[in-house]
C-alpha positions as CSV (number, residue, x, y, z in Angstrom):
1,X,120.2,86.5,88.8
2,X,117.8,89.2,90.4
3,X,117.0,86.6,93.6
4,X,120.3,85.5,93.6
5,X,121.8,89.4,94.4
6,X,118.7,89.6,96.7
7,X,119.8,87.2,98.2
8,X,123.1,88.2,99.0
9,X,122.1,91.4,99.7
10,X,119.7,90.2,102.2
11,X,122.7,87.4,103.7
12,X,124.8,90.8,104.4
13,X,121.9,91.9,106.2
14,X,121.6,89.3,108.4
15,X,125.1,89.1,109.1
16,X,124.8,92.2,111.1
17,X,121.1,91.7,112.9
18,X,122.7,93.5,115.8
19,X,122.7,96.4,113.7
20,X,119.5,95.3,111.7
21,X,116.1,97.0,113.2
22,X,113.7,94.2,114.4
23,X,110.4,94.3,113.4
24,X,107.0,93.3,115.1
25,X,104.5,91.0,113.3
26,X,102.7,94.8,114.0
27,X,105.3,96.8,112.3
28,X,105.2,94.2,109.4
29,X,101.5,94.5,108.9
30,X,101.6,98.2,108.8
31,X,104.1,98.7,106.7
32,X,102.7,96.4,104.0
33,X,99.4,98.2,104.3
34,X,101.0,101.4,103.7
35,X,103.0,100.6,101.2
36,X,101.9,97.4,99.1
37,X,100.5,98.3,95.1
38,X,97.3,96.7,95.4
39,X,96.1,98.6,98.0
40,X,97.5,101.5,96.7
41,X,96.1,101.2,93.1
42,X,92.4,100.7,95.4
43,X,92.7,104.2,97.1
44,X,93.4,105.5,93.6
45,X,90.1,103.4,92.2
46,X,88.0,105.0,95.6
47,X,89.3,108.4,94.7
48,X,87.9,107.7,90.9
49,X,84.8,106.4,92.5
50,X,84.4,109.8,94.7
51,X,85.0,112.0,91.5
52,X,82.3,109.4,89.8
53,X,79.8,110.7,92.3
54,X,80.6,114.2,92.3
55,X,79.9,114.1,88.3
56,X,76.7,112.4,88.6
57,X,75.5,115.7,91.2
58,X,77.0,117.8,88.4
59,X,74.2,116.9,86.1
60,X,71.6,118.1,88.4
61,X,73.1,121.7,88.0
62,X,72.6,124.2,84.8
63,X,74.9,124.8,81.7
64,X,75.4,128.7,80.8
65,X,77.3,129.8,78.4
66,X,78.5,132.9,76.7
67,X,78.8,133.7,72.8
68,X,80.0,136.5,71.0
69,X,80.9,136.7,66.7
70,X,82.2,138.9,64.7
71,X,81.7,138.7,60.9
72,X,82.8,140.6,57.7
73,X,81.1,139.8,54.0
74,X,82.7,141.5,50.7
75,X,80.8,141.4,47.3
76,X,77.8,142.6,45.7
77,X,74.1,142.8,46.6
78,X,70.8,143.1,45.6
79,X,69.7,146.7,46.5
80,X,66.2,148.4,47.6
81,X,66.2,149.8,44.0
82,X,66.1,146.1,42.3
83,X,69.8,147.0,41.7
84,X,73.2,145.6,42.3
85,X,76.0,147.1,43.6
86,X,78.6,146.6,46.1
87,X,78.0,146.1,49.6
88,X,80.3,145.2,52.0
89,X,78.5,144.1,55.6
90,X,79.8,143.2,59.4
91,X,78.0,142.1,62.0
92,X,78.6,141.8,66.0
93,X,76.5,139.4,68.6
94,X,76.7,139.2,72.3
95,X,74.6,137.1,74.5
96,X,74.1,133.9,76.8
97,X,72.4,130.9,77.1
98,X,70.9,128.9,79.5
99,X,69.9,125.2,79.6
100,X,68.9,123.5,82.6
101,X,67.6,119.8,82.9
102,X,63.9,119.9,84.5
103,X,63.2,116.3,84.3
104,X,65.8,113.4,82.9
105,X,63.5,110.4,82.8
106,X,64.6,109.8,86.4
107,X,68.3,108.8,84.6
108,X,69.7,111.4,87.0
109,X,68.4,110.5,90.5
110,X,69.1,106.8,89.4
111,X,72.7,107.0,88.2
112,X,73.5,109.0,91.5
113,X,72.5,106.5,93.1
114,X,74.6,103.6,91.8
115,X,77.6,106.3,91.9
116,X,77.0,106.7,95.2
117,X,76.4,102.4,95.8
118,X,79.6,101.6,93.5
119,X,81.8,104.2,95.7
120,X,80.6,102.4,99.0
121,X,82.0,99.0,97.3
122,X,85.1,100.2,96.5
123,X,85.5,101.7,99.9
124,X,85.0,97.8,101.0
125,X,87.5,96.6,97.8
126,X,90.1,99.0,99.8
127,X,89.7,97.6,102.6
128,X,89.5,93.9,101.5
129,X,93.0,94.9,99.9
130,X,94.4,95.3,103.3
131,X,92.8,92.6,105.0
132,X,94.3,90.4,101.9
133,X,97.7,92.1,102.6
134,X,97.3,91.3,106.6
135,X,96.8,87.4,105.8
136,X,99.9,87.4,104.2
137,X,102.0,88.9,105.9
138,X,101.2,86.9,108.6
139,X,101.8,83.8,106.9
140,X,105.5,85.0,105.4
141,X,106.5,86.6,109.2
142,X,105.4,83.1,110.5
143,X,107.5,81.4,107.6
144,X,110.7,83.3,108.8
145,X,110.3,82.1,112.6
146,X,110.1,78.9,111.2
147,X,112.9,78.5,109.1
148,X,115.1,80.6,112.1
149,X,113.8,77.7,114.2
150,X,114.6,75.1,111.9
151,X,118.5,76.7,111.6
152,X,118.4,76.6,115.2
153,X,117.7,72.4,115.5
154,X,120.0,72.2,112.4
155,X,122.6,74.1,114.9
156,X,121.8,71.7,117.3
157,X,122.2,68.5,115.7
158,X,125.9,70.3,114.2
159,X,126.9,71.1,117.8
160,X,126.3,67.6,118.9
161,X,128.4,66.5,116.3
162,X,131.6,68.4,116.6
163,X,131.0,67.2,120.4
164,X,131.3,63.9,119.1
165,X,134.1,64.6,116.6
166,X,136.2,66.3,119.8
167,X,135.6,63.5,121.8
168,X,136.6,60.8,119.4
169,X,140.2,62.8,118.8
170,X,140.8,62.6,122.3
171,X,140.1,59.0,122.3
172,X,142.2,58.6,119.3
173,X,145.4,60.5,121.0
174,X,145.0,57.8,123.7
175,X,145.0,55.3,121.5
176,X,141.3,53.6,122.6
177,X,139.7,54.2,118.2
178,X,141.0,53.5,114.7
179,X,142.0,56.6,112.9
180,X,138.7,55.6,111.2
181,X,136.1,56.6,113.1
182,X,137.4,60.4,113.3
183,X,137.2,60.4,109.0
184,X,133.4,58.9,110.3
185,X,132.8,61.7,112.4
186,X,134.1,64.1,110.1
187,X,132.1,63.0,107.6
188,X,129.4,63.4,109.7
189,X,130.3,66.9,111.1
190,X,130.6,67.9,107.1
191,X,126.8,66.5,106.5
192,X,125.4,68.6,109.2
193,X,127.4,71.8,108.0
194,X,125.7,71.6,104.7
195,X,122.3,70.8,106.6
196,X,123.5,74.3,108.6
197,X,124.0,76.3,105.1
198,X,120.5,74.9,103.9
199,X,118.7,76.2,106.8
200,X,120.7,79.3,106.5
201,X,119.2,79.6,102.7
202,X,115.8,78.6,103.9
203,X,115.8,81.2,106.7
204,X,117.3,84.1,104.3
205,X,114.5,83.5,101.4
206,X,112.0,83.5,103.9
207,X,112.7,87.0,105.4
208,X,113.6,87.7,101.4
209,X,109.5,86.8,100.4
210,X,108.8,88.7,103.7
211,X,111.1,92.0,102.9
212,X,109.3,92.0,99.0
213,X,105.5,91.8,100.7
214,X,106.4,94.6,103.2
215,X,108.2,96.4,99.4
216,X,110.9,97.2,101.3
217,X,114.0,98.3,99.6
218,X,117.1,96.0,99.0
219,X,119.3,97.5,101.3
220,X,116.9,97.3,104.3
221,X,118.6,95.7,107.4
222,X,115.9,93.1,108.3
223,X,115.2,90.6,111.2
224,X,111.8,89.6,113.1
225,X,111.0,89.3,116.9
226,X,109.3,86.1,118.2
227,X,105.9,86.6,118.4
228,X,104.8,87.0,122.4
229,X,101.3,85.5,121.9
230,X,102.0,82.5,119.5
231,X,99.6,80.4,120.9
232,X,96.1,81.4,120.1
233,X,92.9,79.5,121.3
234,X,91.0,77.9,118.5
235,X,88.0,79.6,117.6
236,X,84.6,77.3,116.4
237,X,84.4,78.0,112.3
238,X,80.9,78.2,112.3
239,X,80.9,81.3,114.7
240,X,84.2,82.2,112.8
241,X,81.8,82.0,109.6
242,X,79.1,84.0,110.5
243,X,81.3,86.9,112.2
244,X,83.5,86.8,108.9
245,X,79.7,87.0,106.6
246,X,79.3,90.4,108.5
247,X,82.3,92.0,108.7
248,X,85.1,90.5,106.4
249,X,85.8,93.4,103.4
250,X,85.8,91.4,100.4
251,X,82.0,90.0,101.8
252,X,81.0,93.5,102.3
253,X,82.1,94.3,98.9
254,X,80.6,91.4,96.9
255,X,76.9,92.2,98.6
256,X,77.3,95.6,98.0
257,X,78.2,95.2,94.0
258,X,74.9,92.9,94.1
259,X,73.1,96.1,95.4
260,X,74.9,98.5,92.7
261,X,74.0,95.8,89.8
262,X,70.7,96.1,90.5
263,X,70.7,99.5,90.5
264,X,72.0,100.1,87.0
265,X,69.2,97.8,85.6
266,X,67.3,101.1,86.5
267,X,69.4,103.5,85.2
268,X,69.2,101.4,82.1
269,X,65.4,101.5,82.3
270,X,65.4,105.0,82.5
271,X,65.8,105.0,78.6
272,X,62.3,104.4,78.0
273,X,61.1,107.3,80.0
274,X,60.2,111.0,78.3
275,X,63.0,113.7,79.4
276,X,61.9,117.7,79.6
277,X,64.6,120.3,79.8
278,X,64.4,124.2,80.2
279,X,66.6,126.6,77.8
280,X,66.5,130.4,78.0
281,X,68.7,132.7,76.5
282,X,69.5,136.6,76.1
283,X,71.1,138.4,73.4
284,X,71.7,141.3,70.9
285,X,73.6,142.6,67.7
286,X,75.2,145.4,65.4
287,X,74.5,145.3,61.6
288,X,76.3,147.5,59.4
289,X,76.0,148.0,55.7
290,X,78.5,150.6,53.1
291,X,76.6,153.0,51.9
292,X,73.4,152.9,53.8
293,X,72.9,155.1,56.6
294,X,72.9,152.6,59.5
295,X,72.1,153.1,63.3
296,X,74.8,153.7,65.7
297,X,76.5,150.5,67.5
298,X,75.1,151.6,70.9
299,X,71.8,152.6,69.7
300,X,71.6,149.0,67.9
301,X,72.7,147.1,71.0
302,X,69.9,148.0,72.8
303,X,67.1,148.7,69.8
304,X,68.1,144.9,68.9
305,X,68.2,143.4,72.7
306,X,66.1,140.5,72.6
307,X,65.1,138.0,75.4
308,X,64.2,134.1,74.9
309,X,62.8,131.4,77.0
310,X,61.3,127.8,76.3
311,X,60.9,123.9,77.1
312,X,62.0,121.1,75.5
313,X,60.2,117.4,75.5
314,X,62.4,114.5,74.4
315,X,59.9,111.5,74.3
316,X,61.5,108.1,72.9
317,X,59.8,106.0,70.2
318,X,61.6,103.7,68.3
319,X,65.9,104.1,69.7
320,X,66.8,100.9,67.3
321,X,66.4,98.4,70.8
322,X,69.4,100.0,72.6
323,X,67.5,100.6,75.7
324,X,65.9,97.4,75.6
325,X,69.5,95.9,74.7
326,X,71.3,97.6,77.6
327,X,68.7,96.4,80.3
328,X,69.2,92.7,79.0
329,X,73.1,93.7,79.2
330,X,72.7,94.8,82.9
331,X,70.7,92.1,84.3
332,X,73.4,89.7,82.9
333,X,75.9,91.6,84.5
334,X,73.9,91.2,88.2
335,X,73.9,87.4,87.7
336,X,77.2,87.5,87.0
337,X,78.1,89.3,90.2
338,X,75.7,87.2,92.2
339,X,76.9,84.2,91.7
340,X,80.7,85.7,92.3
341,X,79.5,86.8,95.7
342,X,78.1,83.1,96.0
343,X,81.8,82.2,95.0
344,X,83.5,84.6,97.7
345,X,80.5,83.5,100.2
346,X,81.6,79.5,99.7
347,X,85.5,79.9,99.1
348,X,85.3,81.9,103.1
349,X,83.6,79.0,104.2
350,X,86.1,76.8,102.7
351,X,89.0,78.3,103.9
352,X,87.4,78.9,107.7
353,X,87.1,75.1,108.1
354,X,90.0,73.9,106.4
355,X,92.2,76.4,108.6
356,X,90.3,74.6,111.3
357,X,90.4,71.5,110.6
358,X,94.4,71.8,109.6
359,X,94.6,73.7,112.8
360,X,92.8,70.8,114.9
361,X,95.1,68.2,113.4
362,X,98.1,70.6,113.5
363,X,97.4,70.7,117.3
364,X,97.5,67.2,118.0
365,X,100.3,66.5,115.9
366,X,102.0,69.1,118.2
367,X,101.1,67.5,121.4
368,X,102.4,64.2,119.9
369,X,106.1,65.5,118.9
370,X,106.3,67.6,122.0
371,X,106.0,64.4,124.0
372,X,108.1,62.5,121.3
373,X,110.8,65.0,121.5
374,X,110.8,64.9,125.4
375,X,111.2,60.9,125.2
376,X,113.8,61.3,122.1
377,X,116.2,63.6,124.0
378,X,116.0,61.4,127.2
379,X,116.8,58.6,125.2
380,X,119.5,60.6,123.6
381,X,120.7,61.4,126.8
382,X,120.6,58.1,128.2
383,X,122.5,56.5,125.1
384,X,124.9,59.2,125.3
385,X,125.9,57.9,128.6
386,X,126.2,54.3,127.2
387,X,128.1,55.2,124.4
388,X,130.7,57.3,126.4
389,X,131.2,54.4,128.4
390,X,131.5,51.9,125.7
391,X,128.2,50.4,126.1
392,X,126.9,51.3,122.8
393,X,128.2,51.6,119.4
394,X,128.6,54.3,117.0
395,X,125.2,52.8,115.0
396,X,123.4,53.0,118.1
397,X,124.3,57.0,118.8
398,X,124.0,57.9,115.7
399,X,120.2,56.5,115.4
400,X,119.4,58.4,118.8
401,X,120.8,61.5,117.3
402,X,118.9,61.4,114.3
403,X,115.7,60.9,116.4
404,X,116.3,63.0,118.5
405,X,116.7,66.1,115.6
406,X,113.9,64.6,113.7
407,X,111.7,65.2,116.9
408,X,112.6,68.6,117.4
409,X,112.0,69.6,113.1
410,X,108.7,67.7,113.7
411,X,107.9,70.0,116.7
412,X,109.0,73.0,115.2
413,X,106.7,71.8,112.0
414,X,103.6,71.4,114.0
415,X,104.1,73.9,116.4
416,X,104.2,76.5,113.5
417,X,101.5,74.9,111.7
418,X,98.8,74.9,114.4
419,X,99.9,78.8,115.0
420,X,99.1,79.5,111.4
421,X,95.8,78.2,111.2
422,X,95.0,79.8,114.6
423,X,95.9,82.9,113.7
424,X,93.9,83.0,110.2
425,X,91.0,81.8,112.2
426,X,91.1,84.4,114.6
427,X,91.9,86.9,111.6
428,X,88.2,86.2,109.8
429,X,86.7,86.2,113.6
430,X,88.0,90.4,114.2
431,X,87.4,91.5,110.5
């Protein structure tokens, strides 16, 4: 039900592409970019990944802290004279403390480090987002010129047949055809409508798949221009490949999460060395008793000022195998992403020759219906002719017709097919 009232809602838009903004394969690109999920969910993960660094400088830095307490005790006590009696006590505290990390088995310096690696691949994940968002909008734009071409030889093959229907009901007032062949030609003329409305369909959903990649809202007047450099040379894939190793994002990103991996193997390792940390302190306090004669507050605070400072060495024995555990963990987590940067490495070499092969074969399939669509029309033409002068018969114009559409959808077909594979070719060749 959704796609259906998209639909419509889309058809309405259409209607009026006079009113409709047009938008560039450019305009499309940069408006997914900008506004697509994924790539939006990415900056958010790169923004966690900055904040991921700054955290890891942070434990470089001191902790100092501030106490202060307060306490009351009611009840009786054991007195100088070996004697109880009621005493009721308060006490007061001030001070601060002061721990600062001197050495951190190298845990420190090492988890910066992969901070600082992991941040750099999702800087690359951001920007394999957007080139993943680019390669599709490319091919859904290049899917809506299609199917507005295809509505255009399905408007075609209609126009030739009312043509044929108006001639026939001339021919038919004269008195020269059976009331026959104008149900024929109607019938005909009704096929080719319904061939129209199809192509209609076909041409809405694909500027409908388009509109949802660019996340554009429903009420968006859309249409496309025609694109003013269809035709692109074809690039050789092994050139294409080793351009695309160096600069395509996702590439980038895979090599890089190798190098971060690796790195965590040493932050893990970092368990087994000794740690040494500094902690100094400062402080003082106000002790009252009932019915002893006690200093003053002030005179206390300063009589009872005391000053602290010392080291601390944190030397690991026997941690239950957890350090030895999470280094096992780690180096199964780099072969993991090794061989899924072996993955990305051979599906970009897979997809850079089949676009070129498809694109090689799209191109000569091209050539071919270009040439078959000159000779259909002319023979169209030329049967047209015969059949207007009663030297063919209906069978006969009907076949030339039907090759002669069929040529055009087949040029169309490989014309858009060879542009396609061009185009992702020369997208992994400018990454």
């Amino acid at each position: 039900m959704k796609r259906i009232l998209l639909l419509i809602t889309t058809a309405a838009a259409i209607a009026t592409t006079a009113a409709a903004r047009q938008w560039s394969l450019d305009d499309c690109i940069a408006y997914a970019i900008d506004h697509n999920i994924e790539v939006r969910q990415r900056i958010v993960s790169q923004q966690q990944g900055e904040l991921s660094v700054t955290e890891a400088k942070d434990q470089f830095l001191p902790q100092l802290s501030g106490y202060s307490s307060q306490n009351f005790n009611f009840g009786r006590g054991l007195t100088a004279d070996n004697t109880y009696a009621n005493r009721n006590t308060s006490s007061f505290s001030v001070g601060a403390s002061l721990s600062m990390p001197v050495f951190q088995g190298l845990r420190a310096i090492r988890n910066l480090e992969y901070s600082r690696i992991s941040l750099r691949a999702l800087v690359e994940r951001t920007e394999a987002a957007k080139e993943n968002v680019t390669l599709n909008v490319i091919g859904a734009y290049l899917q809506a010129l299609y199917a507005s071409e295809m509505l255009r030889v399905a408007n075609i093959n209609l126009a030739i047949s009312n043509d044929e229907l108006a001639r026939r009901r001339q021919l038919l007032e004269a008195g020269k055809i059976p009331e026959l062949d104008i149900f024929e030609a109607e019938s005909q003329v009704a096929r080719d409508e319904l061939s129209v409305v199809n192509a209609e369909n076909d041409s809405i959903l694909a500027l409908v798949d388009l509109s949802q990649l660019l996340n554009l809202p429903a009420s968006e007047e859309f249409s496309v221009l025609p694109l003013n450099n269809g035709r692109l040379p074809l690039l050789d894939p092994e050139e294409v490949f080793a351009n695309a190793m160096q600069n395509n994002h996702s590439i980038r990103a895979g090599r890089i999460e190798k190098e971060a991996a690796d790195k965590y193997i040493d932050v893990t390792r970092s368990g087994y060395i000794p740690t040494l940390s500094l902690s100094a302190g400062v402080g003082t306090n106000y002790y009252k008793t009932s019915g002893l004669d006690n200093e003053n507050f002030g005179a206390q605070m300063r009589h009872n000022f005391s000053k602290s400072i010392g080291f601390s060495l944190s030397v690991p024995i026997f941690d239950r195998f957890g350090t030895r555990n999470n280094i096992r963990r780690a180096k199964a987590q780099a072969a993991v992403t090794a061989l899924q940067f072996d993955d990305a490495r051979n599906n970009l070499y897979k997809a850079i020759t089949q676009a070129y092969t498809q694109a090689v074969g799209a191109e000569k399939k091209h050539s071919a219906a270009t040439h078959a669509t000159a000779s259909a029309q002319a023979a169209f033409e030329a049967m047209q002719v015969k059949y207007n002068n009663g030297r063919a018969n209906a069978t006969e114009f009907a076949k030339a017709k039907s090759d002669y559409t069929t040529a055009l959808a087949n040029e169309v077909q490989a014309k858009y097919e060879a542009m396609l594979r061009a185009r992702i070719l020369d997208f992994y060749n400018k990454q």
